[in-house]
C-alpha positions, 0 to 999 in steps of 0.5 A: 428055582424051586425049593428042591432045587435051593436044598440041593444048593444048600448041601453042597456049600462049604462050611463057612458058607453054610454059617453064614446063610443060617446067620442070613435066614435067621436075621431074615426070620426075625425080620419077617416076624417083626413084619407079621406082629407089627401088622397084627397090631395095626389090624386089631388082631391081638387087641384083645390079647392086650386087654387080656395081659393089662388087666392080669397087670392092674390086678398084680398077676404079671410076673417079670420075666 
């Protein structure tokens, strides 16, 4: 099945149906996120991203959310 095919799909569910796929796509978005940061930490990738935001720390630049 290809993406057309799923759009089509997507524009004749009820309501209700609707609602719950966006709550699954969301839930599944956040999952493949948690994935894609996790594996950047393990390789190295935002290392220096980390060096970057504990030196603003330890020079008192971090602000609290």
């Amino acid at each position: 099945m290809g993406v057309k095919e799923i759009e089509d799909a997507i524009t004749r569910l009820p309501d209700n149906e609707l609602a719950e796929l966006m709550a699954w796509l969301q839930e599944y978005h956040h999952t493949v996120w948690d994935r894609q940061i996790e594996n950047d930490l393990e390789t190295g990738r935002l290392d220096s991203l980390l060096v970057e935001v504990e030196r603003e720390y330890e020079a008192g630049s971090a602000q609290p959310l």
